[in-house]
C-alpha positions as CSV (number, residue, x, y, z in Angstrom):
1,X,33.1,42.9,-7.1
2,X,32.8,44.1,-10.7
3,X,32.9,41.0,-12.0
4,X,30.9,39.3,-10.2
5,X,28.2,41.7,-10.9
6,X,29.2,41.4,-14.7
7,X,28.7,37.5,-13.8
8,X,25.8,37.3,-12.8
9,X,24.2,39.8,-15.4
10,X,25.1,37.3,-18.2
11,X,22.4,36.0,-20.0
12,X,23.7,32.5,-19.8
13,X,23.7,32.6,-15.8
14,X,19.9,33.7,-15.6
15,X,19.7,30.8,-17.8
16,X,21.2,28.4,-15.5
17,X,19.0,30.2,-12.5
18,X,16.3,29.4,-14.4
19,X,17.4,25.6,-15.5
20,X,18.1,25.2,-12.0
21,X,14.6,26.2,-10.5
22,X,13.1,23.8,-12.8
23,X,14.3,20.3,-11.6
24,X,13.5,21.1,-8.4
25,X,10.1,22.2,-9.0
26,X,9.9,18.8,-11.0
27,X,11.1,16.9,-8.4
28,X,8.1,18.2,-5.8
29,X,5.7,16.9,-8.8
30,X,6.9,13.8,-9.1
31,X,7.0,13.1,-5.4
32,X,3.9,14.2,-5.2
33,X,2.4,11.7,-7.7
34,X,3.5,9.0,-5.3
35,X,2.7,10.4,-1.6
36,X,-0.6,9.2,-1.5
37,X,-3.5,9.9,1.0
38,X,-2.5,9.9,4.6
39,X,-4.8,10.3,7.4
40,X,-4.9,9.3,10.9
41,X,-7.6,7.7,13.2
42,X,-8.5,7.2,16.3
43,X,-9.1,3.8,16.5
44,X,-6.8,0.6,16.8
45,X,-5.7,-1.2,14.3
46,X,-8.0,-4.2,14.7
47,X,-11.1,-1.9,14.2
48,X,-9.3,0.0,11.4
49,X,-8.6,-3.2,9.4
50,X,-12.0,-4.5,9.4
51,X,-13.6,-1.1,8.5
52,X,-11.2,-0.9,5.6
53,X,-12.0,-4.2,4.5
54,X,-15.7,-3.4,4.7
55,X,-15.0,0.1,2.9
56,X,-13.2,-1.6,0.0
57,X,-15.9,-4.3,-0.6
58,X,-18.8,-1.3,-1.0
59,X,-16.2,-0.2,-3.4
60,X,-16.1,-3.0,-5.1
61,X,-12.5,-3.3,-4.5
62,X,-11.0,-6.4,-2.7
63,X,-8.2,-6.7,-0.4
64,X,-5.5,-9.3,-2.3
65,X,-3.3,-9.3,0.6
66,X,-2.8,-8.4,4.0
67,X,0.5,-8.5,4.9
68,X,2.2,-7.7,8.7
69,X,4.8,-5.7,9.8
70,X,7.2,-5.8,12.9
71,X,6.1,-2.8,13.8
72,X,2.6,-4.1,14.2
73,X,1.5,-2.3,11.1
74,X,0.2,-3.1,7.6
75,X,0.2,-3.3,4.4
76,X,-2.8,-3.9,2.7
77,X,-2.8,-4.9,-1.8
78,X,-6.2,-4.3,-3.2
79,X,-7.0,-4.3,-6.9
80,X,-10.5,-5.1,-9.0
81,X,-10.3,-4.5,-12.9
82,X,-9.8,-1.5,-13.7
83,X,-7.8,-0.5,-10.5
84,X,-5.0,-1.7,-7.8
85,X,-3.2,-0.2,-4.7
86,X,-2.2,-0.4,-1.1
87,X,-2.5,1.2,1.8
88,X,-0.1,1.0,4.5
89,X,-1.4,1.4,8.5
90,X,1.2,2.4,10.9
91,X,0.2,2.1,15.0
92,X,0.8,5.2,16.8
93,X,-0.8,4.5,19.7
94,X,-3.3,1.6,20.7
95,X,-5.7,4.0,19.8
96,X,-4.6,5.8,16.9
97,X,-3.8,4.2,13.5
98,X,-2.4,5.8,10.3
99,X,-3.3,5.2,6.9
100,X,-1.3,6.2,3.8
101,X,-3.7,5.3,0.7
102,X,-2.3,4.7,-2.8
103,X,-4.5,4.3,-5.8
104,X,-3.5,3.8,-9.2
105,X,-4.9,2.9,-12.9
106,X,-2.5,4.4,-15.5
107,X,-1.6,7.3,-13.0
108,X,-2.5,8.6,-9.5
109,X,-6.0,8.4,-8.4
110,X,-6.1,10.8,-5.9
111,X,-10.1,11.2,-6.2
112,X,-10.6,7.1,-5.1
113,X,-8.2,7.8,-2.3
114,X,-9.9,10.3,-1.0
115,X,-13.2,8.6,-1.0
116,X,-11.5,5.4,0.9
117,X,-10.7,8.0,3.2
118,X,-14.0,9.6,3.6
119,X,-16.1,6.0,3.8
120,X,-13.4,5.0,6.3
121,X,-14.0,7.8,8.2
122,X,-18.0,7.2,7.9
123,X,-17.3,3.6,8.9
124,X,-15.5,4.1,11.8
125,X,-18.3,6.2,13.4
126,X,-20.6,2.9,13.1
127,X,-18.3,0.1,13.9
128,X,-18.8,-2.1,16.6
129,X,-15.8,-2.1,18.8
130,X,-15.5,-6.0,18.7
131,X,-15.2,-6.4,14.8
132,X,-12.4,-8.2,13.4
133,X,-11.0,-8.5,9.4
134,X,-13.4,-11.5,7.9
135,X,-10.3,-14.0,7.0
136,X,-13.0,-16.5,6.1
137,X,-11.5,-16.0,2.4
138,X,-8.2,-16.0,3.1
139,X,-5.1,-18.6,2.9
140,X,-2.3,-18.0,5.0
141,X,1.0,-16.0,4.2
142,X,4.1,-18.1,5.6
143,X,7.5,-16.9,6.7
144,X,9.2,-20.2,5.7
145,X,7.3,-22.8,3.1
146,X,6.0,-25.0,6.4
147,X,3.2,-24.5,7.9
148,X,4.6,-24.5,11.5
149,X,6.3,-21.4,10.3
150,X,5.6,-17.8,11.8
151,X,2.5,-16.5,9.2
152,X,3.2,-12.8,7.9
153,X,-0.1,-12.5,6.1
154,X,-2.9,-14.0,4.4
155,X,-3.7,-13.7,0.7
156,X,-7.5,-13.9,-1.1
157,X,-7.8,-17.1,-3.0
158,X,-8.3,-16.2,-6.6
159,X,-6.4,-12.7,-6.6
160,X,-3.3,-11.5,-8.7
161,X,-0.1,-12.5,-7.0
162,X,3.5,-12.1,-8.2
163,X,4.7,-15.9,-8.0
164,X,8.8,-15.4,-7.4
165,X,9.3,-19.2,-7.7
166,X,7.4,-22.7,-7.4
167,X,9.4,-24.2,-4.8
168,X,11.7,-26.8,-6.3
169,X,11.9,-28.5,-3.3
170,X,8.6,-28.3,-2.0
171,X,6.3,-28.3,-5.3
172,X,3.1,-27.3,-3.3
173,X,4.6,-24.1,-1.8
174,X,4.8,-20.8,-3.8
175,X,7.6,-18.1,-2.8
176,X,5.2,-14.5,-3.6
177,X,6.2,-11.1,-3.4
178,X,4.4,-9.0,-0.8
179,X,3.6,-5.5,-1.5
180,X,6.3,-4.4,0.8
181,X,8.9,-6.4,-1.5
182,X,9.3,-9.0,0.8
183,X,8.9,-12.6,0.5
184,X,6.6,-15.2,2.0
185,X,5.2,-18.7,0.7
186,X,2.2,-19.5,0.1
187,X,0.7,-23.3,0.1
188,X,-0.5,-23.7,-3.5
189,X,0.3,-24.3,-7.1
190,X,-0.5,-22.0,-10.2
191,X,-3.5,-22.4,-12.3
192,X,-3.4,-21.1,-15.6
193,X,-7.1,-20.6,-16.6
């Protein structure tokens, strides 16, 4: 028991206390930085799209792509100059949807997700119940380079894409990366302006 207590009084143990509280602490600030806003809704998913789409636009922001998941969520990339993120929308119900909001520049910007949040809240209040995301801009996102593939998305003509591969095969057919990290074509070449 004595040495135990002699162990423990060393300097070089309180040290190692200390070391040790210090990662961790570290760890919960670096999680942090990538949690993001996360708020729910009540309001499906439909609705919650095309308000966030309006939201972004009054910010000046535009949605690059929209990209679904099996579980009937998505993942929406957004970016305008100075600025890019995604927000991911889970369905809990068929009328509840949950957003996760991450903003970034050269670090977090926790202020601009909070204000998605807020307008989005705003803009729910006003929202016709019939409104739909305007995919008037929008090329489809294919599973497969065909167009009689099953689409997982649609992409904004004109916005930053990460082009995996030109299809060798099929020249007019781009393999992209979704935000998710998953793949999907898109019908199109690269234009270098």
């Amino acid at each position: 028991m004595l040495a135990l207590l002699l162990l423990i009084c060393l300097p070089g143990c309180v040290a190692l206390g200390a070391a040790a509280a210090v990662p961790g602490t570290l760890v919960d600030v670096v999680t942090d930085q990538f949690r993001g806003e996360e708020v729910s809704f009540a309001s499906n998913m439909r609705r919650t799209i095309a308000a966030t789409q309006a939201v972004l636009q009054t910010m000046q922001l535009d949605i690059d792509v929209l990209e679904s998941q099996q579980n009937g969520g998505y993942i929406i990339g957004f970016s305008n100059d100075r600025l890019d993120g995604t927000i991911n929308l889970r369905k809990q119900t068929e009328r509840l949807t949950t957003m996760n909001v991450k903003v970034r520049s050269n670090t977090r910007e926790k202020s601009v997700e909070r204000a998605i949040v807020d307008l989005l809240r705003q803009e729910l209040k006003t929202l016709p119940e019939t409104v739909q995301f305007d995919k008037s801009q929008y090329q489809s996102l294919m599973e497969k380079p065909s167009t009689a593939s099953a689409r997982v998305g649609w992409f904004r003509a004109g916005a930053r894409l990460q082009v995996v591969a030109q299809q060798s095969g099929k020249p007019d057919w781009l393999k992209i990366k979704l935000p998710s990290g998953k793949i999907a074509y898109l019908k199109g070449a690269v234009v270098n302006k």
